[in-house]
C-alpha positions in Angstrom: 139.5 172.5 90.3 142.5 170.9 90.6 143.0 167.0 88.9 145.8 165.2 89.5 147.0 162.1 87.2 146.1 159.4 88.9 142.3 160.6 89.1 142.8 161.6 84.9 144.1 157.9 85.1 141.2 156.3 87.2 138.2 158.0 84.9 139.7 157.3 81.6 139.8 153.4 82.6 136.5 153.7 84.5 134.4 154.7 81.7 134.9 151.8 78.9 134.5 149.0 82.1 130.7 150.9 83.0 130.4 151.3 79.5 130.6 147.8 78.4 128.6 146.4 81.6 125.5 148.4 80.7 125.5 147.0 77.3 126.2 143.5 78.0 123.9 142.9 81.1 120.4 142.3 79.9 117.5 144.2 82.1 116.7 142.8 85.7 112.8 141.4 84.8 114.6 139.3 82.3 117.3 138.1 84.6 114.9 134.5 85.4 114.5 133.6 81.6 118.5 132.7 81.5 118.5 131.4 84.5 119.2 127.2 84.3 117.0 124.9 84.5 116.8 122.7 87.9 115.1 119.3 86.7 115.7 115.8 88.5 117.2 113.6 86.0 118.0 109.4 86.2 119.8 107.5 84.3 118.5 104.1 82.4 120.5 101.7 84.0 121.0 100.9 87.5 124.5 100.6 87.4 127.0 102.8 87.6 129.0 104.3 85.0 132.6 102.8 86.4 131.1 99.9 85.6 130.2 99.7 82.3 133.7 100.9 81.2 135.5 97.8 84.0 133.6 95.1 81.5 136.1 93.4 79.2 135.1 94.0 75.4 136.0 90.6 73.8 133.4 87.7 73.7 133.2 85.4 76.5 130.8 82.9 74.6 132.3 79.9 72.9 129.8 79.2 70.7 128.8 82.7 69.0 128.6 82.7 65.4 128.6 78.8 65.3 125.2 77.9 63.3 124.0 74.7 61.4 121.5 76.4 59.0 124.3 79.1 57.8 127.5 76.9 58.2 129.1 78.9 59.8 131.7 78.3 62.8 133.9 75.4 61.5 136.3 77.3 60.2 137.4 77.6 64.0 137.8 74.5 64.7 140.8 72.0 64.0 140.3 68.5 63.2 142.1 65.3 64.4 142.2 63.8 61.5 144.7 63.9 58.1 144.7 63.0 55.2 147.4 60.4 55.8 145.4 58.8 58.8 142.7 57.9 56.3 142.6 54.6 55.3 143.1 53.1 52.2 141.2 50.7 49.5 142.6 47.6 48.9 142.0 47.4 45.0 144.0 44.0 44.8 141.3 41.2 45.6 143.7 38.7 46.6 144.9 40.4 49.2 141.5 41.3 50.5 140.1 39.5 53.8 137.2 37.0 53.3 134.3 38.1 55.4 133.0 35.3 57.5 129.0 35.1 56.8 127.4 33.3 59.4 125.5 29.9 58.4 122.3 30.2 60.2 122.0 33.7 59.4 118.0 34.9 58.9 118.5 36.2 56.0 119.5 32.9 54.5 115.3 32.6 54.8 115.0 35.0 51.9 116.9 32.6 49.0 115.9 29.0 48.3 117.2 26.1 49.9 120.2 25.7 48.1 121.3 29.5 48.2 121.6 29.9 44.6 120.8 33.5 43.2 117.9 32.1 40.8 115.9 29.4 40.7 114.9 27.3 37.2 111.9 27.5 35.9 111.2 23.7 36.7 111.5 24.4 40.0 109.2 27.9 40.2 106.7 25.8 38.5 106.7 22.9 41.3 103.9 24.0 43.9 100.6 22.9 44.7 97.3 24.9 44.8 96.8 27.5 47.4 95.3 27.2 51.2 91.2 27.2 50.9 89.1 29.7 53.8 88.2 26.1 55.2 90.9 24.9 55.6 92.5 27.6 57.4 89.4 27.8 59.8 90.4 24.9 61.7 93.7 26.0 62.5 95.5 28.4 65.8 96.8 31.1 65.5 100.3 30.5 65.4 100.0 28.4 62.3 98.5 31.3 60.5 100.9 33.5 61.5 103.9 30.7 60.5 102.2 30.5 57.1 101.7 34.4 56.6 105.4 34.5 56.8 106.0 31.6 54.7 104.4 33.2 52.0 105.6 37.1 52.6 109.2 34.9 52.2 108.1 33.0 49.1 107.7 36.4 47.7 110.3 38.0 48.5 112.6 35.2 47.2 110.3 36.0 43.8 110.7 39.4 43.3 114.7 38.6 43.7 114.1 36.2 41.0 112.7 39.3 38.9 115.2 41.8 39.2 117.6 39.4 38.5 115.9 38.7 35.3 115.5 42.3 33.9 119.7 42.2 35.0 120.5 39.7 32.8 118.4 40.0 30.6 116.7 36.9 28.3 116.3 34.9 30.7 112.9 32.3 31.1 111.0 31.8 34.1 108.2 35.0 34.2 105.1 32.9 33.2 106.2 30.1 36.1 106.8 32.8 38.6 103.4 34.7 37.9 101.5 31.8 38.6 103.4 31.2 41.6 103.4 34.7 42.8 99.1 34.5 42.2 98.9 31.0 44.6 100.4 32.9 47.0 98.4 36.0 47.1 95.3 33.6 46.9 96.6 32.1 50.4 97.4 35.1 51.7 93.8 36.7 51.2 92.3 33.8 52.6 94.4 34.4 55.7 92.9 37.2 55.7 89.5 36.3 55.4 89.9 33.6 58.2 91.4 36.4 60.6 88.6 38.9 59.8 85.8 35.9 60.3 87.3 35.7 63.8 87.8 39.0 64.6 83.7 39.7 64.1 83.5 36.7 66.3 85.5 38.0 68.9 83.9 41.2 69.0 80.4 40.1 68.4 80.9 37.8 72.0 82.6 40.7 73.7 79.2 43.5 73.1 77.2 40.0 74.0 79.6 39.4 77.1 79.3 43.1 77.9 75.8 42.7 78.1 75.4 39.4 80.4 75.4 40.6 84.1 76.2 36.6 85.2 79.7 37.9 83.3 82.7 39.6 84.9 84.8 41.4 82.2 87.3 42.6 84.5 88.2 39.3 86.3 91.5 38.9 87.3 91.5 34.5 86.1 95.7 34.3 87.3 94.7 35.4 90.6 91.5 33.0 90.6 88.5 35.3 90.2 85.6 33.6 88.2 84.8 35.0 84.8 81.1 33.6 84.6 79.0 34.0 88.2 75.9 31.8 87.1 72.5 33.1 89.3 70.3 30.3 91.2 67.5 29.0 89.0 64.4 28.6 90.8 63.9 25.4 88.2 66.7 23.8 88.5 66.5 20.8 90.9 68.1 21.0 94.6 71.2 19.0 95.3 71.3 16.2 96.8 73.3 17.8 100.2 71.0 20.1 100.3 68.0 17.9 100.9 69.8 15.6 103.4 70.5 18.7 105.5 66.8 19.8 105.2 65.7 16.3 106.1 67.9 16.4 108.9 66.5 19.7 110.1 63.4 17.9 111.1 64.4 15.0 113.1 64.8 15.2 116.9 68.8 15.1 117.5 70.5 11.7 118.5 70.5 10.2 121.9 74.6 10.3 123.5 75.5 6.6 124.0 75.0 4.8 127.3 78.1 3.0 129.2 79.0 -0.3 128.9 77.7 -2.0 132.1 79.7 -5.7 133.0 78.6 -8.5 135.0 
């Protein structure tokens, strides 16, 4: 048998290619195992992946990291103010501007009559007795309220007097304005009293009221609606119109008048 070299050639590189495929292919019934797997996948978000790289990175919200409770965010801002724009104490009083108090101020109320910061103790000890229950009975309600507030202000102007005292220091006048101070409370309770006496009153006429169907709680009295709607009485005696109608009710009616006749 004759071989020529191209055939020597062809075998010699043959034989490592058919070589190395029989070793490196696995068998045919265990081709499927390595074959991929074909399973439907999705993604989490709806949109696409173009566009979640096309969104700017930085921040658009004003307001992040700006929080009350941690202070935090004012180093960001810039103030319009300096310290040169701030203003400045005048420490020299004469060239301070007097404020202007107004003359019939309220609060003028609150100190005595003459305005002075403390009162003597001659004239703490200058009062009468305090208001009696019946003597406060007979009067409205607006002079109770006037002389509630007459005596809230007497107070006031006494517990001025007493931290002006423990200011100064050895000063007289607590005796005069402890009995002072007790007067008033006495009034005060008795205003009180008087307003409690009438609220039980009130309320005692208003369950009573509440009760009495000749009564209309919910009349309107601007618009003219009557508050008490008394019933007949069977007792009481009849008017007088009434029995002049029924009186008339029985007599035959009138006769018309006749013409004049002339002769």
């Amino acid at each position: 048998m004759h071989c020529t070299t191209k055939m020597l050639l062809s075998s010699a590189f043959a034989a490592p290619l058919a070589r190395a495929a029989s070793t490196t292919l696995p068998p045919s019934f265990l081709l499927p195992a390595f074959a991929a797997a074909q399973t439907q996948t999705s993604s989490f978000s709806t949109s696409s992946a173009d566009y979640a790289r096309s969104r700017p990175k930085r921040d658009r919200n004003p307001a992040r990291g700006v929080s009350a409770l941690r202070r935090t965010g004012l180093k960001k801002q810039k103030l319009s103010i300096g310290p040169e724009d701030l203003p400045k104490p005048v420490l020299d009083p004469a060239r301070r501007s007097q404020v202007e108090v107004d003359e019939n101020h309220g609060l003028w109320e609150f100190f005595p009559s003459d305005r002075k910061s403390m009162a003597t103790p001659e004239e703490m000890n200058s009062h009468g007795r305090s208001w009696t229950v019946e003597e406060l009975r007979v009067k409205d309600w607006d002079d109770l309220h006037r002389l509630w507030w007459a005596c809230l202000k007497e107070r006031n102007r006494l517990l001025t007097y007493a931290n002006e005292r423990k200011r100064v220091g050895n000063m007289y006048g607590a005796y005069e304005s402890g009995e002072r101070d007790k007067a008033i409370k006495r009034t005060m309770k008795s205003i009180k009293y008087v307003l409690t006496e009438r609220w039980y009153s009130w309320e005692n006429a208003r369950v009573a009221a509440m009760q009495d169907p000749e009564i209309n709680m919910y009349a309107d009295l601007d618009a003219g609606e009557a508050a008490y709607l008394p019933k007949e009485d069977s007792f009481e005696p009849e008017s007088q119109a009434s029995a002049d109608a029924e009186a008339q009710s029985g007599m035959p009616p009138p006769e018309p008048p006749k013409p004049e006749v002339r002769v």
